[in-house]
C-alpha positions as a Python dict, from the first residue, in 0.01 Angstrom:
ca = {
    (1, 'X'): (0, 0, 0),
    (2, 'X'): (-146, -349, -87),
    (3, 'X'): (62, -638, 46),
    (4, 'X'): (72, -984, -42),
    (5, 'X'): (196, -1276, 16),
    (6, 'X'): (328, -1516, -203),
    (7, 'X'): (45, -1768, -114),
    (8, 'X'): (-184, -1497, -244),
    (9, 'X'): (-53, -1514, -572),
    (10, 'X'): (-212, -1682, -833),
    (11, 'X'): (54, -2003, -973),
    (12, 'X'): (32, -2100, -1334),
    (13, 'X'): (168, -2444, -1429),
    (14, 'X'): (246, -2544, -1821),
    (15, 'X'): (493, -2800, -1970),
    (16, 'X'): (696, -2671, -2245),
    (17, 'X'): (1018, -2833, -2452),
    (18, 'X'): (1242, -2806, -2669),
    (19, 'X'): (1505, -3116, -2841),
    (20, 'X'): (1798, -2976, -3105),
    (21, 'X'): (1822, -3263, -3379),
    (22, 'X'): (2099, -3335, -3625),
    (23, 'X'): (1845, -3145, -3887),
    (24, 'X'): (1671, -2907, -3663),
    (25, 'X'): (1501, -2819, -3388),
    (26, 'X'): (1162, -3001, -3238),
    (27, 'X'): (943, -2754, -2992),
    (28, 'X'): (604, -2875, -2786),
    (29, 'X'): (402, -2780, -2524),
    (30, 'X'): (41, -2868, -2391),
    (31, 'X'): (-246, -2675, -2413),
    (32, 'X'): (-400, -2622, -2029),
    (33, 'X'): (-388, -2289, -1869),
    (34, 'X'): (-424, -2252, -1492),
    (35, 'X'): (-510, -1975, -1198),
    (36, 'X'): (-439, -2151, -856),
    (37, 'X'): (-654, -2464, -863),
    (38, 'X'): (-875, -2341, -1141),
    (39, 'X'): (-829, -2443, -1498),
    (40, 'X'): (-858, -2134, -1665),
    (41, 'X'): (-875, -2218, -2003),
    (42, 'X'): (-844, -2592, -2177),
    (43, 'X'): (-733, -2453, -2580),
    (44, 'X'): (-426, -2203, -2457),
    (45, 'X'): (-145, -2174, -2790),
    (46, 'X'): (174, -2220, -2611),
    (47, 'X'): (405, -2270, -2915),
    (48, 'X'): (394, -1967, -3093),
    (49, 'X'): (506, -1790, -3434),
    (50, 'X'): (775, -1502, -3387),
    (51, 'X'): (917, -1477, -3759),
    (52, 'X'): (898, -1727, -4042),
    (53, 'X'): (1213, -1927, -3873),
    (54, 'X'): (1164, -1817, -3576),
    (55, 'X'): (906, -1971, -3275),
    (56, 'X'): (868, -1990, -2900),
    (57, 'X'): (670, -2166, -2639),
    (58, 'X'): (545, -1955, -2329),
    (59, 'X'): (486, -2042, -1931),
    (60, 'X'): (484, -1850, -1686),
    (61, 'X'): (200, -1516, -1564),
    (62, 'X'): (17, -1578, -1896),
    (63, 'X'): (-61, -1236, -1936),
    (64, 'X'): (272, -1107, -1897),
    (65, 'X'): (429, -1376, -2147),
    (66, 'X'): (140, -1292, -2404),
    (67, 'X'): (226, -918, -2412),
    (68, 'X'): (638, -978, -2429),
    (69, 'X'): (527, -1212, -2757),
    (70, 'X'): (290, -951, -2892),
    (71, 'X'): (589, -693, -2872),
    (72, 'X'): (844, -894, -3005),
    (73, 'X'): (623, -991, -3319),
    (74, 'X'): (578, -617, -3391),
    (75, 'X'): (981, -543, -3317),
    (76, 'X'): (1118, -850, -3536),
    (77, 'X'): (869, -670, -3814),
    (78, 'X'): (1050, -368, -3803),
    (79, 'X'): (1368, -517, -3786),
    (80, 'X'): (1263, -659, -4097),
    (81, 'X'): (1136, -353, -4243),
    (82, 'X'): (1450, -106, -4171),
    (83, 'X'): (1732, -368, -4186),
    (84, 'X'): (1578, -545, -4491),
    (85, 'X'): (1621, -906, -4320),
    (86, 'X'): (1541, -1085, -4012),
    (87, 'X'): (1690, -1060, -3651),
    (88, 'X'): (1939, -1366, -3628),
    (89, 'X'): (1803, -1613, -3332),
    (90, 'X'): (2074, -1509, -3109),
    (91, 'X'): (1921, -1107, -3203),
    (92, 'X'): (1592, -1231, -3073),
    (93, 'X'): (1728, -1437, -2777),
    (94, 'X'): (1880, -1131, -2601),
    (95, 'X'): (1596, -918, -2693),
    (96, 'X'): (1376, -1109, -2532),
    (97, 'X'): (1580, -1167, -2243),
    (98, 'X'): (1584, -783, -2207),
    (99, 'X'): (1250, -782, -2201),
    (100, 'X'): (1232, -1067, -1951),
    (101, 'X'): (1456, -903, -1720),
    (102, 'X'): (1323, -555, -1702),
    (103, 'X'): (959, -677, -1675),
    (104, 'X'): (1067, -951, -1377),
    (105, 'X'): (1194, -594, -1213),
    (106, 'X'): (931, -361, -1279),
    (107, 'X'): (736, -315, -939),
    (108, 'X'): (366, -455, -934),
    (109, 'X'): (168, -626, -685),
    (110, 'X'): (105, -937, -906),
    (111, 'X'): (530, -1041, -1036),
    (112, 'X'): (566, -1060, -1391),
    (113, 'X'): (703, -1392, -1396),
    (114, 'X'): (798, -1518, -1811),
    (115, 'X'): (984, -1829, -1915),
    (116, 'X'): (1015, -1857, -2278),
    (117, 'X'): (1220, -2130, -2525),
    (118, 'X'): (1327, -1998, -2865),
    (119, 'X'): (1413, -2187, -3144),
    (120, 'X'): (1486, -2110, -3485),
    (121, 'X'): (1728, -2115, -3823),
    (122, 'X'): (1944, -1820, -3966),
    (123, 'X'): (2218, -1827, -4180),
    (124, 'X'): (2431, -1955, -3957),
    (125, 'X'): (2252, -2258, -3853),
    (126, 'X'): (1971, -2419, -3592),
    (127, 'X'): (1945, -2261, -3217),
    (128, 'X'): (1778, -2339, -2941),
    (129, 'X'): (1752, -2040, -2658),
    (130, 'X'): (1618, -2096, -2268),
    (131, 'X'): (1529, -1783, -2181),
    (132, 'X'): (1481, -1789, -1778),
    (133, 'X'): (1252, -1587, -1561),
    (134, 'X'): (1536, -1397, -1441),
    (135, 'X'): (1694, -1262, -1757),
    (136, 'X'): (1949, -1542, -1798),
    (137, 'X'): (2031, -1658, -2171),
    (138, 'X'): (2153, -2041, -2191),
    (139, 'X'): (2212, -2195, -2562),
    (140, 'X'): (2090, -2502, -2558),
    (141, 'X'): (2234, -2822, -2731),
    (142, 'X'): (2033, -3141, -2650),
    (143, 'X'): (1689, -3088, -2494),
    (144, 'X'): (1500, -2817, -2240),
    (145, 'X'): (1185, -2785, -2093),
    (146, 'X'): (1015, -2519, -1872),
    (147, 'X'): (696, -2508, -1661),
    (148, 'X'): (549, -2732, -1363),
    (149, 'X'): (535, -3053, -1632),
    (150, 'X'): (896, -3002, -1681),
    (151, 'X'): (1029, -3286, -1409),
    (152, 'X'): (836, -3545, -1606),
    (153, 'X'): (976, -3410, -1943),
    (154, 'X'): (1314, -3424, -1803),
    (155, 'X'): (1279, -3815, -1724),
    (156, 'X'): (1110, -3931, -2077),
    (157, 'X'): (1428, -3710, -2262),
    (158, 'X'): (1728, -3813, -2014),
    (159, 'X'): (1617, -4159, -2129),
    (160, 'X'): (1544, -4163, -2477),
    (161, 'X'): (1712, -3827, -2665),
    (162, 'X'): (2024, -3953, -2880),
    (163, 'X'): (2187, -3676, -3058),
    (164, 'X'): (2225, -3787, -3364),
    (165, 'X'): (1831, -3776, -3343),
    (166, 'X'): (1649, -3658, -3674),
    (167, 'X'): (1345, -3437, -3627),
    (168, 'X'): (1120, -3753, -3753),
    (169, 'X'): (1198, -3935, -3496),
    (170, 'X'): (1197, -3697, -3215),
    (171, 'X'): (825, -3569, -3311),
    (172, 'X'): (696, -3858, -3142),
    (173, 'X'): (935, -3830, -2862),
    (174, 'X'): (813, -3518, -2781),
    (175, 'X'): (461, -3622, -2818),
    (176, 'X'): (561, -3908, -2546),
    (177, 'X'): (752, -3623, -2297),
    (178, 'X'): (470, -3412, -2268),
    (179, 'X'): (208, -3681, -2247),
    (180, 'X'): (427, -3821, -1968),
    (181, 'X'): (383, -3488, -1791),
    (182, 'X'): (-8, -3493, -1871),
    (183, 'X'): (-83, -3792, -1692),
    (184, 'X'): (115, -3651, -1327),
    (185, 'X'): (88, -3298, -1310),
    (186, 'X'): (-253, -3103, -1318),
    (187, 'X'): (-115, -2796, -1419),
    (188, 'X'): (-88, -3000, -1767),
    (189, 'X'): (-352, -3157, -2006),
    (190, 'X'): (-603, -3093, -2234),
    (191, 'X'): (-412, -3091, -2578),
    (192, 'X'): (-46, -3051, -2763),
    (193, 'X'): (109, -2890, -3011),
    (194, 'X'): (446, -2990, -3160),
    (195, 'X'): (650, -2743, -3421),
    (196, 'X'): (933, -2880, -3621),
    (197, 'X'): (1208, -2593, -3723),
    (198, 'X'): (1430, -2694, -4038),
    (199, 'X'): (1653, -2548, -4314),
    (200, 'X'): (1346, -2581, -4562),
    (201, 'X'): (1036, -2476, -4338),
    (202, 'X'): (904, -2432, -4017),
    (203, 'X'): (570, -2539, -3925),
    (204, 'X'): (326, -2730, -3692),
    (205, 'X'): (319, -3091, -3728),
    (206, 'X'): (121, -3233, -3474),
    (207, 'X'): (-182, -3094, -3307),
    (208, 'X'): (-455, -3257, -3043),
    (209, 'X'): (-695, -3196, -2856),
    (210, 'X'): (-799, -3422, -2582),
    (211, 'X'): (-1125, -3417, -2423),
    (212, 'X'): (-1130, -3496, -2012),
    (213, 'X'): (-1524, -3435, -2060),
    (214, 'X'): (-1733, -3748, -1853),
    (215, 'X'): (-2068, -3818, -2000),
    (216, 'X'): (-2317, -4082, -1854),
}
């Protein structure tokens, strides 16, 4: 048997958030993957697509939080296809957090560590899910953010999230958190993506990359 120590493991660092608005819900999350010291990759999609209403940001073992997407895209298909409408967000917030939990628990040498937000519209209004490493389901209703950005985040929002908030107005807010946690923690950088979830649409509405390149 192989054993390691938690020293041996390979960190990942991200910044991720999330802010519920009077009309909907704001997501965001940098761009920079990570393997120890290394950056891995500088273009990484952290704010993904789920279901037309329905999107998530990732951090965590990137591998492991890739697959758990991949498999909840193809489930909230079928759910689609034999139910003949989409999984509420509450549907997809414990599903995932099944997922979460059993992978967390399946025995590997490397830990399957996942942190994902969800946030979406249904019939029954805007949500906004944390779904922890562990398992643990918390509905959110003002802000969240995940990864090793996620101290920063938490001092940009504490100060300037009002909850009477529109989305309009917290685009750039969120635009402002994550840059906040761009500038202090190396685990974060090279680019943003912000997603705004309403009753009407759901989409991407700001997107940048930022080159760190030096030329002489």
């Amino acid at each position: 048997m192989i054993k390691m120590d938690s020293k041996d493991i390979m960190k990942t660092g991200t910044t991720t958030l999330g802010i519920v608005c009077k009309d909907g819900i704001v997501m965001g999350a940098d761009r920079r993957t990570t393997a120890g010291g290394l950056i891995a990759n500088k273009k990484t999609r952290k704010v993904l697509k789920l279901t037309e209403k329905l999107w998530v940001t990732m951090a965590g073992t990137a591998s492991d939080a890739q697959l758990l997407i991949r498999i909840a895209q193809a489930e909230f298909r079928l759910k689609r296809i034999r139910a003949g409408r989409d999984c509420t967000i509450k549907e997809a917030a414990y599903f995932m957090s099944r997922m979460v939990y059993n992978n967390l628990r399946k025995p590997s040498i490397v830990p399957g560590v996942s942190h994902f937000l969800l946030g979406g519209y249904d019939h029954t209004g805007y949500y906004l899910y944390d779904v922890f490493p562990d398992g643990t389901i918390t509905e959110i209703d003002d802000f969240i953010s995940s990864g090793s950005g996620s101290v920063m985040v938490y001092g940009v929002l504490e100060t300037l999230y009002s909850p009477d908030m529109t989305t309009e107005k917290a685009i750039p807010l969120v635009v402002k958190a994550i840059n906040a946690a761009m500038q202090r923690d190396t685990a974060s950088g090279n680019g943003l993506d912000v997603v705004v979830i309403t009753k009407d649409s759901a989409k991407k509405v700001f997107e940048k990359e930022i080159d760190t390149k030096v030329t002489f």
